[in-house]
C-alpha positions in Angstrom: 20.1 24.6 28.7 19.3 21.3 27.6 21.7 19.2 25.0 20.4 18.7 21.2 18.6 15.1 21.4 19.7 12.3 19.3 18.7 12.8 15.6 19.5 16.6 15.9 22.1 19.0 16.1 23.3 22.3 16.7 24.2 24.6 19.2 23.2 25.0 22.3 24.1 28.7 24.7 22.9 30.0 27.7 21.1 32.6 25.1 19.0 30.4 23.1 19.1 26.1 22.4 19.2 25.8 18.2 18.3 22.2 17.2 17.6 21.3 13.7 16.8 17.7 12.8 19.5 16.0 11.1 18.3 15.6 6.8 17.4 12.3 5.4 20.1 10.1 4.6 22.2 11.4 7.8 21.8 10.6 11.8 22.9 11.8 14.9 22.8 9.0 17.8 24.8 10.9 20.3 23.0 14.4 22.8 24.2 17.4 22.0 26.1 16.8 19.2 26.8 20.2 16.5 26.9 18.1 13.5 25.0 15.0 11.6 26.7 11.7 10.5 26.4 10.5 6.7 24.4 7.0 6.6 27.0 4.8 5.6 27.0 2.7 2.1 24.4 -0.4 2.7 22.3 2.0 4.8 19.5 4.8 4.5 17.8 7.1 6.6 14.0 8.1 5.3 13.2 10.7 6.9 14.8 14.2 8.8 15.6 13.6 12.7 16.9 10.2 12.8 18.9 8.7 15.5 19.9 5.9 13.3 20.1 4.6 10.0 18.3 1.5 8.7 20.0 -1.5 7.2 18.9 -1.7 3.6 16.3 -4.7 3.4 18.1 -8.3 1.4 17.1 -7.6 -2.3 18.3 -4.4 -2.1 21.6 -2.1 -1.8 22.5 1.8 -1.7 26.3 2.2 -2.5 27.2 5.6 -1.2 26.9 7.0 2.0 23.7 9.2 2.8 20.8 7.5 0.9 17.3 8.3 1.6 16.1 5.0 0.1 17.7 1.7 -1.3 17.6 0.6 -4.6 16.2 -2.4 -5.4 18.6 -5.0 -7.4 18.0 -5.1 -11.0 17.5 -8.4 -12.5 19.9 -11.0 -12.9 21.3 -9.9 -9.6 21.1 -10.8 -5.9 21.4 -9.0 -2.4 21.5 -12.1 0.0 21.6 -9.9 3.2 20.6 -6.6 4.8 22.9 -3.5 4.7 24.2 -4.6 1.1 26.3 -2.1 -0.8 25.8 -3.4 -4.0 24.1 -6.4 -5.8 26.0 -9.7 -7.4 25.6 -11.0 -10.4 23.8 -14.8 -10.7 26.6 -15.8 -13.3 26.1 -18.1 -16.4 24.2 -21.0 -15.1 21.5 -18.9 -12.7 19.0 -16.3 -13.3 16.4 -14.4 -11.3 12.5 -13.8 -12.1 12.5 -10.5 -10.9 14.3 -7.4 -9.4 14.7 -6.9 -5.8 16.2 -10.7 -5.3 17.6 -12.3 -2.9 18.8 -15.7 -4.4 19.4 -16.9 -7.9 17.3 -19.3 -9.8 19.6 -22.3 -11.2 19.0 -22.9 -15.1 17.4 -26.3 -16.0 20.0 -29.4 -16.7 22.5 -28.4 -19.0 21.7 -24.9 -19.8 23.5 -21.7 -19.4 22.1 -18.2 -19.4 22.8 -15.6 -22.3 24.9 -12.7 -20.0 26.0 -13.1 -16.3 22.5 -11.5 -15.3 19.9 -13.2 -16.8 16.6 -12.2 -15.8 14.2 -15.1 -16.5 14.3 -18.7 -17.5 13.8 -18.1 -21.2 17.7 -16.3 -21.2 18.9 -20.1 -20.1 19.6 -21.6 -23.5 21.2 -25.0 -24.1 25.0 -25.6 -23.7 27.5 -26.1 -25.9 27.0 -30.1 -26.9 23.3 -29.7 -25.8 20.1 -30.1 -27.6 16.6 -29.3 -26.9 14.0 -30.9 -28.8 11.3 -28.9 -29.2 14.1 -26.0 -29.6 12.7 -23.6 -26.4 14.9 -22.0 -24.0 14.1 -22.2 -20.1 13.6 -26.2 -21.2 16.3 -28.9 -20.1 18.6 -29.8 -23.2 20.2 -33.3 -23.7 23.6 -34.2 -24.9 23.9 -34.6 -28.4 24.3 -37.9 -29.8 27.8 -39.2 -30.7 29.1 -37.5 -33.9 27.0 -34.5 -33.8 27.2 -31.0 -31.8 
């Protein structure tokens, strides 16, 4: 009899050797093991009969154990490394272009963004004490003059 290989399980007699390939989302990096293991949060498996799982890609997360894909982030927030569980925001004075991010964008000079995920320069709007002069958000804003807010 030979031992399940790695990315299968089951059990194996003298009678008859029944291997399945471990689902999607799980793995199996040990022979002759009877049961799969869950990908763990941060980490997917793609396809049946893994022997491992893959480290979700920076700009994305999956935040509960056996995922068959990673979600990219949603704009506004950031996934700096791979194996990410979940995204961070970018916070009031940063913003990102697009999903699936790896960094934030800082506003220009004395803005601030709208929410703590802003997704695009126009959501960075001029600060308290701050003007712009043509009015536009995404532009830099300059103090306002003494007297005035």
């Amino acid at each position: 009899c030979q031992p399940c290989p790695r990315g299968y399980y089951g059990m194996t007699s003298a009678i008859s050797n029944q291997c399945q390939k471990c689902p999607a989302g799980q793995y199996q990096d040990e022979l002759g093991s009877s049961t799969c293991i869950l990908c763990p949060p941060g980490f997917f498996s793609g396809f049946p009969g893994s022997p491992q799982c893959s480290a979700c890609p920076a700009g994305t997360y999956s935040e509960a154990s056996g995922q068959t894909k990673c979600t990219p982030c949603i704009g506004g927030t950031f996934a700096s490394s791979s194996g990410s569980s979940s995204c961070s925001k970018c916070g009031s004075t940063h913003f990102t272009y697009t999903g699936g991010s790896t960094s934030c964008t800082p506003c220009p000079n004395n803005t601030r963004t709208i929410s703590d995920r802003a997704d695009g320069i126009n959501k960075c709007v001029c600060a308290f004490g701050t003007y712009d002069v043509l009015g536009r958000a995404g532009h830099p804003c300059f103090p306002c003059p003494h007297g005035a807010y």
